[in-house]
VMD Tcl script that draws the C-alpha trace (Angstrom):
set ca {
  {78.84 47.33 52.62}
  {77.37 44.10 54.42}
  {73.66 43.61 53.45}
  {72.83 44.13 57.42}
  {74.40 47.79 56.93}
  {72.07 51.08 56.59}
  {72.90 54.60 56.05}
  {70.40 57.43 57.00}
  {71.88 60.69 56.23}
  {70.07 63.96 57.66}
  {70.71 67.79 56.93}
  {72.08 69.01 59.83}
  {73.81 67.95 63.08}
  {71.04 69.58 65.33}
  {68.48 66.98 63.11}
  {71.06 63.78 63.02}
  {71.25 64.40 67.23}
  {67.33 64.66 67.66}
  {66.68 61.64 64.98}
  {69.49 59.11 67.31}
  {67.50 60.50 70.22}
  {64.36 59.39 68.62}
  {65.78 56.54 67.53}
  {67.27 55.24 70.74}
  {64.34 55.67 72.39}
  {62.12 53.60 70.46}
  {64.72 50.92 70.27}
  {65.26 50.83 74.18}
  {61.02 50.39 74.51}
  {61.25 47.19 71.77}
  {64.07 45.78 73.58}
  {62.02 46.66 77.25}
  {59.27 45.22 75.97}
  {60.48 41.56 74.70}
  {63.13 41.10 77.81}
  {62.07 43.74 80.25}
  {65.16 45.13 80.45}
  {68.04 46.76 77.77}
  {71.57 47.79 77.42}
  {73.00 50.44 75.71}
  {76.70 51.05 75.26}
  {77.52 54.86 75.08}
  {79.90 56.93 73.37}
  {81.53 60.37 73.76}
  {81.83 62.71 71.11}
  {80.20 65.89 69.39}
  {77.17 64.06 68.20}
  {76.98 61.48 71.06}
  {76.68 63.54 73.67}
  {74.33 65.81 71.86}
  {72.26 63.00 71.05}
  {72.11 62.17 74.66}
  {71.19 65.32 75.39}
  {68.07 65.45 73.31}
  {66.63 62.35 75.12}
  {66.53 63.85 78.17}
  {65.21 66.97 75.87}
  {62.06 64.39 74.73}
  {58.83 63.61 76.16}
  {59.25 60.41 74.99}
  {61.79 59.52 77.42}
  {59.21 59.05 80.20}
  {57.93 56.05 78.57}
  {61.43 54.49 79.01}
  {61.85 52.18 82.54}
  {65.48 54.15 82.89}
  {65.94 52.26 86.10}
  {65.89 48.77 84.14}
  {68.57 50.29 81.59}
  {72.18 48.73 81.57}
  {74.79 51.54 80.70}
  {78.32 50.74 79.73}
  {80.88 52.56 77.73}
  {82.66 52.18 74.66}
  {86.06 53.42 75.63}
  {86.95 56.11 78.29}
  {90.00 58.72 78.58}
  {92.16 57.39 81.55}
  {91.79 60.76 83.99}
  {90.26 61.62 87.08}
  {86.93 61.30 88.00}
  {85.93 64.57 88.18}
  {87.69 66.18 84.94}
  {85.60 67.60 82.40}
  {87.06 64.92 79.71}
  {85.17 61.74 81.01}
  {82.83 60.70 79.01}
  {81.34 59.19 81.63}
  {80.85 62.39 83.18}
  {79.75 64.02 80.00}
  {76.68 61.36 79.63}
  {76.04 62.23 83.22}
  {75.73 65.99 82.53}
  {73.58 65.06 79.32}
  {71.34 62.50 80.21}
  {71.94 60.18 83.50}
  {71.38 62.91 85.77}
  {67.98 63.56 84.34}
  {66.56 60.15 84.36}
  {65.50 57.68 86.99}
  {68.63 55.35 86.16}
  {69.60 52.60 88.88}
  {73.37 53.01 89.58}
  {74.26 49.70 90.25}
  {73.31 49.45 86.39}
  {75.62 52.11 85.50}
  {79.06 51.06 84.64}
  {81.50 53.50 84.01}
  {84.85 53.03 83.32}
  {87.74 53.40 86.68}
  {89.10 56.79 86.65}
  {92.81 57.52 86.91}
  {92.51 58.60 90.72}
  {90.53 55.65 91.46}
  {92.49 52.86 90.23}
  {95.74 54.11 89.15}
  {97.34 51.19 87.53}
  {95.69 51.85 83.50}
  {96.32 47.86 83.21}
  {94.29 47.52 86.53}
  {91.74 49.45 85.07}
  {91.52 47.23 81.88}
  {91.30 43.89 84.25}
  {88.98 45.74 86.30}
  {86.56 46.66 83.55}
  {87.02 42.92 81.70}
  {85.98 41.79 84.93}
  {82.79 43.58 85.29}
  {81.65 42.47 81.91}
  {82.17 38.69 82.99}
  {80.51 39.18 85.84}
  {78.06 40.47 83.81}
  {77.79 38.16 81.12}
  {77.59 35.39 83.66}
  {74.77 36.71 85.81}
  {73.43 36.95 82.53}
  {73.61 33.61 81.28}
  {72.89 32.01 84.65}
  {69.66 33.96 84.28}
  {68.53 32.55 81.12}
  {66.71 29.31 80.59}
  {67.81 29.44 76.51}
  {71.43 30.72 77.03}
  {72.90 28.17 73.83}
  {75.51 26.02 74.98}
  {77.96 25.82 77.98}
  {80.17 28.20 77.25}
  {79.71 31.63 79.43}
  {80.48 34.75 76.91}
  {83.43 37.11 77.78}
  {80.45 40.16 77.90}
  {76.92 40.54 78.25}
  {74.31 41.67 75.72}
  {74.48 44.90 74.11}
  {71.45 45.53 72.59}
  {72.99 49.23 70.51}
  {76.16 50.09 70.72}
  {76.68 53.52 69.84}
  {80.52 55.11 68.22}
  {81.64 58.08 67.23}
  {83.47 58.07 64.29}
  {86.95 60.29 64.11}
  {88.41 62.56 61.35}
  {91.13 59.64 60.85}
  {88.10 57.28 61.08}
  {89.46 55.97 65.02}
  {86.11 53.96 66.87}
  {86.19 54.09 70.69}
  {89.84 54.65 71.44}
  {90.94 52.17 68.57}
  {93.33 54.26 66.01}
  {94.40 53.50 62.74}
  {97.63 50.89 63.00}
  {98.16 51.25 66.37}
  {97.76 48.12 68.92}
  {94.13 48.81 69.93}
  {92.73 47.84 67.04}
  {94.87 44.73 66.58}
  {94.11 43.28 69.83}
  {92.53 39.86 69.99}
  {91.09 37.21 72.22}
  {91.06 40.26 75.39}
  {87.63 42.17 75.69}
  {89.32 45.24 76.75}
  {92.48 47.18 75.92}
  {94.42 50.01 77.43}
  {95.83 52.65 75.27}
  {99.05 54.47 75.84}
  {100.03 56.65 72.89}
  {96.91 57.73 71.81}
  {97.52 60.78 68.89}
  {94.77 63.08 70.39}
  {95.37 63.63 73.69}
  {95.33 62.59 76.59}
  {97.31 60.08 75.70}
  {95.84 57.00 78.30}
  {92.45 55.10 77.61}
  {90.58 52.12 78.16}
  {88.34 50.86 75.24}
  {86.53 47.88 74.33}
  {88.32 45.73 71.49}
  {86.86 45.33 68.04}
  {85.70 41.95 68.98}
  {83.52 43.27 71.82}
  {81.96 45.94 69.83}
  {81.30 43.57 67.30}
  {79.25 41.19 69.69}
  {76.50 44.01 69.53}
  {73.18 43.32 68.55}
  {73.23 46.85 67.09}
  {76.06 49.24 65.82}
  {75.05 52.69 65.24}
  {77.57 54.77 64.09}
  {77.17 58.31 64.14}
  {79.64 61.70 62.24}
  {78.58 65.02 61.82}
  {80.73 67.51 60.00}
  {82.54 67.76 56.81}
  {85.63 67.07 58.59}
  {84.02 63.07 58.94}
  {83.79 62.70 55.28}
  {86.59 61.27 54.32}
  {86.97 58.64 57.41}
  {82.97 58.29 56.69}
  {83.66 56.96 52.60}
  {86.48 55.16 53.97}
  {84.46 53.51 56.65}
  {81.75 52.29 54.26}
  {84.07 51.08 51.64}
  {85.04 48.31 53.17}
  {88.93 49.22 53.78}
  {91.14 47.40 56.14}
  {89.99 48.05 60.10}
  {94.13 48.12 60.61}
  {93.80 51.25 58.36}
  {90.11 52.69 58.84}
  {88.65 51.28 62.21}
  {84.84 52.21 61.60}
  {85.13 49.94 58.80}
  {85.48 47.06 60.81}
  {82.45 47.88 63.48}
  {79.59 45.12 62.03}
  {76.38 44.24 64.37}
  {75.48 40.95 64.57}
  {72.15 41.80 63.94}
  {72.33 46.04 62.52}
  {74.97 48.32 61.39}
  {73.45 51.75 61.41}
  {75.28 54.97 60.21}
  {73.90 58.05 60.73}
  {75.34 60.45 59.55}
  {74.45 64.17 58.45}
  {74.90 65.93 54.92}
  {78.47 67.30 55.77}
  {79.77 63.60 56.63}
  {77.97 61.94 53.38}
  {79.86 64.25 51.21}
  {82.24 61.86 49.74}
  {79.91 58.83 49.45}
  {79.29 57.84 45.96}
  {75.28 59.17 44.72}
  {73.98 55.36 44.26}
  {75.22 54.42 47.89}
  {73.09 57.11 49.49}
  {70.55 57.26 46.88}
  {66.77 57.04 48.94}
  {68.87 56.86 52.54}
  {68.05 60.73 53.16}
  {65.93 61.58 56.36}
}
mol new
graphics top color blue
foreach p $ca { graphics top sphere $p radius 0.5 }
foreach p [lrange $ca 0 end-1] q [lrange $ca 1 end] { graphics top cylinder $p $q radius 0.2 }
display resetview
């Protein structure tokens, strides 16, 4: 575990949901209030979506400028727009259509009846995060050096974290997480179905300012230890998701059951 790397375990999922929430929040004000504007990379999942749904749940939320919030996404199942798997339309449900969001800032992933080509939808989504990135870095006086990034700045990133310890849609020894030097990658064969998705690579993720990964359920345990043991990303993906600046688990009691007592000790919430 990197010294940048923090667990906070809580007791249940309904409290680890409502603490991301709470947690989100405050970090999207801090970010609003040094740059006037943030981005947040979203995630599907139990817990994500859940967590989502509690900010739109919290008073707080109405201190958030929602229509100076960037959304992307972290990976996306390739299938029309209006099926019930999309994340995109899952964070919709849960949060976006309760908020004052702009949607020229909201960047979902192409759906399957959209752009039909899954490749197409990979260069269309690498695309949009250039095009991002440079607008971006035309826009800032201090941008360091010449060189325009492949993505813009992702100020948290959130993941889910699978029972065999997948990220996004990167599984354990398959190409996804292998894939260098390409921002995005499409997926094929995933082993949970269905089987196409587009995801952002393990290099992309790991240009985050913040990482928050987040398991609920004793079912996560295993990929949790795994994760925070430092074992191959080929093997156990979440192990390889690092922040440049924060790596945040959160996790609840269930997940944290196979961590060793003096890697949790004084991390409970």
């Amino acid at each position: 575990m990197t010294g940048n790397t923090r667990i906070t375990i809580h007791p249940s999922f309904d409290v680890l949901a409502a603490a991301t929430a709470s947690r989100l929040i405050t970090r999207l004000l801090d970010v609003q209030g040094e740059r006037g504007e943030a981005t947040v990379v979203l995630t599907g999942g139990s817990v994500g979506i859940a967590a989502l749904s509690a900010v739109a749940q919290s008073p707080a939320r109405l201190a958030v400028d929602w229509s100076r919030v960037n959304f992307w996404w972290s990976d996306e199942r390739f299938v029309a727009a209006d099926s019930p798997d999309r994340n995109a339309g899952q964070a919709a449900a849960a949060l976006l259509d309760h908020v004052d969001v702009d949607p020229a800032r909201v960047h979902a992933m192409a759906a399957a009846d959209v752009i039909p080509d899954l490749s197409d939808a990979v260069s269309d989504y690498a695309g949009r995060l250039a095009a991002a990135a440079r607008r971006e870095w035309e826009n800032d006086d201090d941008a360091p050096g010449e060189q325009v990034p492949a993505v813009p700045r992702f100020d948290v990133l959130l993941l889910g974290i699978g029972p065999d310890a997948h990220i996004a849609s990167l599984f354990p020894e398959m190409a996804g997480i292998r894939a260098e030097g390409a921002p995005v990658v499409g997926v094929t064969d995933s082993p949970k179905p269905p089987p196409s998705r587009v995801s952002l690579t393990l290099e992309t993720i790991n240009s985050a300012e913040e990482i928050w990964l987040v398991a609920a359920g004793s079912d996560k345990a295993a990929a949790v230890g795994l994760g925070l043991a430092g074992a191959n990303p080929v093997q156990v993906p979440a192990s390889g998701a690092r922040g440049r600046v924060k790596t945040l688990w959160l996790i609840d009691q269930d997940a944290a059951a196979e961590l060793p007592a003096d890697l949790i000790r004084g991390e409970k919430e």
